[in-house]
C-alpha positions in Angstrom: -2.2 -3.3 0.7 -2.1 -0.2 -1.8 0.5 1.5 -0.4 2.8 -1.9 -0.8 1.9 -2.2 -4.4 1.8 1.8 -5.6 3.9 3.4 -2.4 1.2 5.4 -1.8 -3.3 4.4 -0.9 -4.8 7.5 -2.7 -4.8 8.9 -6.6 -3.5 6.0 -8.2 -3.6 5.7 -11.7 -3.3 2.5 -13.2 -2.5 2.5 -17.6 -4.4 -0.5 -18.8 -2.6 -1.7 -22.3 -4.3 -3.4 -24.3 -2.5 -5.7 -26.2 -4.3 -6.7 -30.4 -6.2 -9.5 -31.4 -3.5 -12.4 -30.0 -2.7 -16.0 -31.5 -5.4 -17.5 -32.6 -7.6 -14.7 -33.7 -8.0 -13.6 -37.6 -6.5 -9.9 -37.3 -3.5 -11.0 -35.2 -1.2 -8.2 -36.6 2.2 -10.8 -35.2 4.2 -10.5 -31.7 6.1 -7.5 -33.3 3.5 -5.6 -33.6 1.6 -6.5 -30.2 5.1 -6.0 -28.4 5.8 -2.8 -29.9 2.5 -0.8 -29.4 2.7 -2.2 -26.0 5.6 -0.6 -25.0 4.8 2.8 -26.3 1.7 2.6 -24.6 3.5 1.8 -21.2 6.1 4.4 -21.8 3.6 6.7 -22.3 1.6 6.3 -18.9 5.4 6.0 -17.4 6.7 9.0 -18.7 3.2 10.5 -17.9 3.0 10.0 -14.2 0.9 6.6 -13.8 1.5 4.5 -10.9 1.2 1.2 -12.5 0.6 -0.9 -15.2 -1.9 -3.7 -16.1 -2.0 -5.7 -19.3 -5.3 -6.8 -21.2 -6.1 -9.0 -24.2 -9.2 -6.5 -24.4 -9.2 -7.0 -28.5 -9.7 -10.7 -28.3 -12.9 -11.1 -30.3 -15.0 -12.9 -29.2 -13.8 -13.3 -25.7 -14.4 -16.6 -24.1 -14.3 -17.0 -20.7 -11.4 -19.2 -20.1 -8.8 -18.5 -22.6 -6.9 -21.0 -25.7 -3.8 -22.0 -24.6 -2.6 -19.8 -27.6 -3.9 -16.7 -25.8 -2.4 -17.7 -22.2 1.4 -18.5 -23.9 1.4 -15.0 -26.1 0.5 -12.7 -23.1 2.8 -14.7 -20.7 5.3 -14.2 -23.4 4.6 -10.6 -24.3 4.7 -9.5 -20.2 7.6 -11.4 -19.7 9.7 -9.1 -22.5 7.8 -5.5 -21.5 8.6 -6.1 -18.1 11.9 -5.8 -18.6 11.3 -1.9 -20.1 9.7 -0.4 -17.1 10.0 -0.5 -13.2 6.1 0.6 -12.5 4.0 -2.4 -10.9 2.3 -5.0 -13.3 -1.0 -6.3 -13.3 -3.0 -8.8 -15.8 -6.8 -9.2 -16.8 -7.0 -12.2 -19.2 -10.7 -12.0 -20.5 -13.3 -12.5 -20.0 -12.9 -14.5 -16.8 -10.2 -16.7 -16.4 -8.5 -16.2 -13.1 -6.8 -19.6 -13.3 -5.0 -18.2 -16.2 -4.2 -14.6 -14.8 -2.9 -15.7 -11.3 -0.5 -18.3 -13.2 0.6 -16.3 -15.0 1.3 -13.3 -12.1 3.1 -16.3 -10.5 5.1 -17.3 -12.7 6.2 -13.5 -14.0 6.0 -12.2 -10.3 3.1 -9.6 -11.5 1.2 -7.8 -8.2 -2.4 -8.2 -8.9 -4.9 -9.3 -11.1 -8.5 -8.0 -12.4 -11.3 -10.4 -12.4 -15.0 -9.2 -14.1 -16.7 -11.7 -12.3 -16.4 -12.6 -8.2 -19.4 -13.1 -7.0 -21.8 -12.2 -9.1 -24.2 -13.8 -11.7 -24.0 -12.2 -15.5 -25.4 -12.4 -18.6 -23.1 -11.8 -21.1 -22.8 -12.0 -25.0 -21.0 -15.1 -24.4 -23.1 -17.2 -21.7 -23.5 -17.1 -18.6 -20.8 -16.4 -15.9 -21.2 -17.2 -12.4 -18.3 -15.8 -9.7 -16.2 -18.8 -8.4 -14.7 -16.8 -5.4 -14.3 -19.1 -3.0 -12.6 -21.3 -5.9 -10.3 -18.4 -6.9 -9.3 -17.9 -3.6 -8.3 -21.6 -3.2 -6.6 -21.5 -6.9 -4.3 -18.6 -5.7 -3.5 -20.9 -2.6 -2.4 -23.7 -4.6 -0.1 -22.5 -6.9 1.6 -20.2 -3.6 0.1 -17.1 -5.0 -1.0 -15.2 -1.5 1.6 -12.4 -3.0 -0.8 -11.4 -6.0 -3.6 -9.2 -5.4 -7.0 -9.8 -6.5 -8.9 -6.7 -7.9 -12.6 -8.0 -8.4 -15.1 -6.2 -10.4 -18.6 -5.9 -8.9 -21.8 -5.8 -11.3 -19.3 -5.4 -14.0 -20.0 -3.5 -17.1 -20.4 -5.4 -20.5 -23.1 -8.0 -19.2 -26.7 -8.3 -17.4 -26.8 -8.6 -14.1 -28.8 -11.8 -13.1 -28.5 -11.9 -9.0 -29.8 -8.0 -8.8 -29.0 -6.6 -5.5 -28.2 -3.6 -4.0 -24.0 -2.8 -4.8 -23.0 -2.1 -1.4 -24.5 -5.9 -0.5 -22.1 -7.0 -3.9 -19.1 -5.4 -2.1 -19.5 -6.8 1.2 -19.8 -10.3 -0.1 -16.6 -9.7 -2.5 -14.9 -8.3 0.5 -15.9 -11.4 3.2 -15.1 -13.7 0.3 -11.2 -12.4 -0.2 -11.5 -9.3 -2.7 -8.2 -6.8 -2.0 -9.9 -4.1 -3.8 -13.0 -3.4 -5.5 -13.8 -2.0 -9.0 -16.8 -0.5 -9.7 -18.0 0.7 -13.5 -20.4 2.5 -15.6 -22.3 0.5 -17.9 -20.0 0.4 -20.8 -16.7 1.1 -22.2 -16.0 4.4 -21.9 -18.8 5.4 -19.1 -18.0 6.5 -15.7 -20.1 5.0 -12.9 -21.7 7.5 -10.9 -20.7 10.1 -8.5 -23.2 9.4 -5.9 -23.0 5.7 -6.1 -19.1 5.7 -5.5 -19.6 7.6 -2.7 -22.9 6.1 -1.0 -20.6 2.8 -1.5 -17.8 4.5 0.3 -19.8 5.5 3.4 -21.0 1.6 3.3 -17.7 0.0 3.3 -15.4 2.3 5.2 -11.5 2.2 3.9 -11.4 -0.3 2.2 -10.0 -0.1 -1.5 -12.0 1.2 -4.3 -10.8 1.6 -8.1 -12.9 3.1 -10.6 -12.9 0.8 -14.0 -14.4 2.8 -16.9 -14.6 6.0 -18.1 -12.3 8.2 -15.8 -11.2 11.2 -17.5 -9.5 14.9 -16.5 -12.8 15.8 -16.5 -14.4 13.7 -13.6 -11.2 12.4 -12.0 -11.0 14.8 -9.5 -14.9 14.4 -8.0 -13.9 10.7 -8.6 -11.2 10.5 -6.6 -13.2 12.0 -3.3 -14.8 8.6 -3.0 -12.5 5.9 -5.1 -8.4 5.4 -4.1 -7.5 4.9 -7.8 -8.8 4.0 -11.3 -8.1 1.4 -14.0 -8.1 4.4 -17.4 -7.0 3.8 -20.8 -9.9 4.2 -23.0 -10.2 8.5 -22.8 -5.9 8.8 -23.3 -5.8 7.0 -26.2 -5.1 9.3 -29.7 -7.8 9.9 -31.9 -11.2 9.9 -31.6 -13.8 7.1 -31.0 -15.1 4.7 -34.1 -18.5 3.7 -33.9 -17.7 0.3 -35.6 -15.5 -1.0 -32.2 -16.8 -2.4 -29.7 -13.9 -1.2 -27.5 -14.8 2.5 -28.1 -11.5 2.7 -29.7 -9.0 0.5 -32.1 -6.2 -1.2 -31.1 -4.1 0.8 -33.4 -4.8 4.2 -31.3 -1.9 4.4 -28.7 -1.8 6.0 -25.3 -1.8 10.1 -25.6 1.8 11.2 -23.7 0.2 14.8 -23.5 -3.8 13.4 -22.2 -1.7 11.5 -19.5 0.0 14.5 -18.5 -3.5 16.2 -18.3 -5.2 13.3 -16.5 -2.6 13.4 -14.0 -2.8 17.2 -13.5 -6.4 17.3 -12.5 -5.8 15.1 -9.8 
């Protein structure tokens, strides 16, 4: 499935943009703005070596877990235009958890896979409760004639409380029975790499099957990383600048993607 998508099943890097605050929210800086940060950001990771691309209304907040129409109409609209600037494969994440809106939206724009926090887990999260509906995903992605878009699913995702504790390894084996393509494991924040030992102890437990790392990859870890994991979902550690300590995402949405920490990232692998 990996090497379809990225032409190849090992060191992929994936550039996550992360589009502003969108329609509907107080600091949303207009679609020139979003559009045109966005596309820097992608040429950046393209021009740096990434394999792929996947798009993120990360600055959304608050998040809800299903998204305003307002939200679902600008990013179909924004992908639909950067698409056209860059022949990498595209992804989406609509957050926090709407899957309904990410798969219709990789339908419609033929995108190749999607990220979902929540699969089968139970979390606590600053904005309720959010129980994985995989078995309702899976169906979702039948109905609309979807079977061509992957589904990357997060398991015991940063950002929340875990409510159905368990042991990761049992996490992954019920995402994978219930229709995951890949997993994506995480520290516990934006920003923090999950570690070494569990990536691997989760390798040993589920074989060859697909594993992306989801926060805090950088050129200093990517390499013991990427014993264990296939690929990684990085954006945070290549943008310019340094972190603020007033952002919940670690880093504004004004900071673009780093040409030159790409380049760097890339090397170390």
């Amino acid at each position: 499935m990996l090497n379809k998508i990225f032409k190849k099943k090992n060191n992929i890097v994936i550039g996550a943009v992360h589009f502003p605050p969108l329609l509907g929210y107080d600091k949303f800086p207009g679609f020139k703005v979003a559009y045109t940060n966005a596309l820097k950001d992608i040429k950046a990771f393209e021009k740096g070596g990434a394999d792929a691309i996947i798009l993120e209304n990360n600055y959304d907040i608050p998040h809800k877990v299903n998204v305003d129409c307002t939200i679902s109409a600008s990013m179909t609209y924004l992908i639909s235009q950067l698409k056209k600037h860059t022949a990498l494969p595209i992804g989406i994440s609509v957050l926090w958890n709407d899957y309904k809106t990410a798969l219709t939206i990789a339908k419609i724009l033929d995108l190749k896979f999607i990220r979902v926090p929540v699969f089968v887990d139970k979390v606590k999260t600053d904005i309720g409760v959010v129980n994985g509906e995989a078995k309702k995903m899976i169906a979702f992605r039948k109905e609309i004639k979807a079977k061509k878009v992957k589904i990357f699913a997060d398991i015991q995702v940063k950002h929340c409380e875990l409510l159905n504790k368990r042991p990761l390894a049992e996490a992954a084996r019920e995402a994978i029975d219930k229709g995951a393509d890949a997993l994506i494991v995480t520290g516990s924040w934006t920003g923090d790499a999950p570690d070494d030992a569990m990536v691997s102890d989760l390798r040993n437990d589920i074989k060859d099957f697909p594993i992306l790392i989801g926060s805090g990859t950088d050129e200093t870890n990517v390499a013991r990383l990427f014993k264990s994991a296939n690929g990684t979902i990085v954006s945070t550690s290549l943008k310019s600048g340094s972190a603020k300590t007033d952002e919940v995402n670690v880093k504004g949405y004004d900071q673009r993607i780093d040409l030159q920490k790409v380049k760097k990232l890339l090397a170390k692998i």
